[in-house]
N, C-alpha and C positions, 0 to 999 in steps of 0.2 A: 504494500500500500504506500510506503514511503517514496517507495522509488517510481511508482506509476508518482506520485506528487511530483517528486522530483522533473520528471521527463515531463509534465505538465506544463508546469509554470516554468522550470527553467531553461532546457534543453531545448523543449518546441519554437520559443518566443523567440532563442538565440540562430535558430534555422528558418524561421521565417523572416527575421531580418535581416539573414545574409543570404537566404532568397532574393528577397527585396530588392535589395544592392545590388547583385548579377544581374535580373533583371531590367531592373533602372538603369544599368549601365548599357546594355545591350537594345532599350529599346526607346531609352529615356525616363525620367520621371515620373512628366506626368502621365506618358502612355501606359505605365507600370500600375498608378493607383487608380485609372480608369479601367485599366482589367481586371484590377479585385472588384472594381464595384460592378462593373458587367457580368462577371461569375456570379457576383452577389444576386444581383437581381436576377438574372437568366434561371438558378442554382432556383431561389425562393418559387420561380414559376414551376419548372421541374416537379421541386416535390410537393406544391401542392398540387399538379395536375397528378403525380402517379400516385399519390397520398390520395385521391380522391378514387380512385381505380382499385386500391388495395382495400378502400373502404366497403367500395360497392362489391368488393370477391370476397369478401368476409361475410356482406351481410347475407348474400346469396349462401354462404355456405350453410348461417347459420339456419336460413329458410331452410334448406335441405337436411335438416338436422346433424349435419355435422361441428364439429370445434372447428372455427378456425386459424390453429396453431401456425400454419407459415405464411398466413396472412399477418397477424401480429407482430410475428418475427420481422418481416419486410415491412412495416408499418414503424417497428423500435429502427430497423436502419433507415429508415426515410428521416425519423426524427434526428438520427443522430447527422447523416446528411447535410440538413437543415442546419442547424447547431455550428459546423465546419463550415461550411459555404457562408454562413454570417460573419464568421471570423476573420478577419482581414488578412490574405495570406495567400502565396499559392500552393507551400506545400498542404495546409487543409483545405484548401479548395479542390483540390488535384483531390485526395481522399474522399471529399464529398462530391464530387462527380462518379468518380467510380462508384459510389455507392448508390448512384443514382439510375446505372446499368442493370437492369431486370437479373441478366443471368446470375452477375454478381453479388446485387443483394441477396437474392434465392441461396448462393452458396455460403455466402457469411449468415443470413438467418438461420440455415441448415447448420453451420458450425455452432451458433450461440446455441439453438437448442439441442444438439447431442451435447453440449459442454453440462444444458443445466439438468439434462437427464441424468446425464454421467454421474455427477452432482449428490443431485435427490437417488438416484438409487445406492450410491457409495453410503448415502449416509442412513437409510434404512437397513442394507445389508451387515453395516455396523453396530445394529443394534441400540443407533442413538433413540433414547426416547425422552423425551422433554416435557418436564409436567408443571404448569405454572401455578401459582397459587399464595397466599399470604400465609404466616406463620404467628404464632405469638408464641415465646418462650414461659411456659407457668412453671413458677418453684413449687416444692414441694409444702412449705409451708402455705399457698397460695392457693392448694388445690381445691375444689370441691366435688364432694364424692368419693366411692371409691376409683382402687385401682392402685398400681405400683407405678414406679419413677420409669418402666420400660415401656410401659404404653404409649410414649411422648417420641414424636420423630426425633433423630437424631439422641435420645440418651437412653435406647436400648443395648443390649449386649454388646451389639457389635458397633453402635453408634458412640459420639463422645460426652 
């Protein structure tokens, strides 16, 4: 998690503006910052035209009674898309384009959800099981009723 921060805010920021700079030197200034804002704009028509597409193949799925799982999937990369293509830059612009290619998003949506199958079934197969709930610690002089001091989560036999 540190390090996805890291490559966030510092690493990215320092490759987009020596993008910038190659660019701007190769094509001029301000021909450089009028093609972020062309992507920009181009990029925002894009996804909400296939953003509108993914919406209508969802809801037909749903008419059909099925989920639909890589409708969603290509719905999260559209937004993420969106997100890049707003950000001034061309290496995330360049990534939010590609992500704005059907076959491509399809295969990264395919990737995120075998990741978070993988995931939720690792962590069932583990055994994990998670049970929420409030506690209040009663002393024994506190109690009411019967009962012994091991009837209490945690200050049984094997508890402390």
């Amino acid at each position: 998690m540190v390090l996805a921060l890291f490559l966030t805010f510092l690493v990215l920021p320092t490759v987009e503006i020596y993008l910038f700079i190659v660019v701007g030197g190769l094509i001029g200034g301000l021909p450089a910052v009028a093609l972020t804002l062309l992507s920009a704009l181009v990029g925002a028509y894009l996804v909400k035209r296939q953003g509108l597409q993914v919406m209508m193949r969802a809801q037909g799925s749903l008419e059909r009674g099925e989920t639909p799982v890589q409708e969603v999937m290509e719905g999260v990369c559209l937004l993420v898309a969106g997100g890049l293509l707003f950000v001034p830059g061309f290496l995330t612009d360049a990534v939010g384009l590609l992500l704005l290619v059907p076959a491509i998003r399809r295969g990264v949506g395919a990737a995120l959800l075998s990741r978070v199958l993988t995931i939720r079934t690792a962590r069932r197969r583990s055994g994990e099981t998670v049970v929420e709930g409030d506690f209040q610690v009663v002393r024994p002089d506190e109690r009411r009723g019967g009962g012994d001091a091991t009837d209490r989560i945690g200050h049984g036999p094997e508890g402390g």
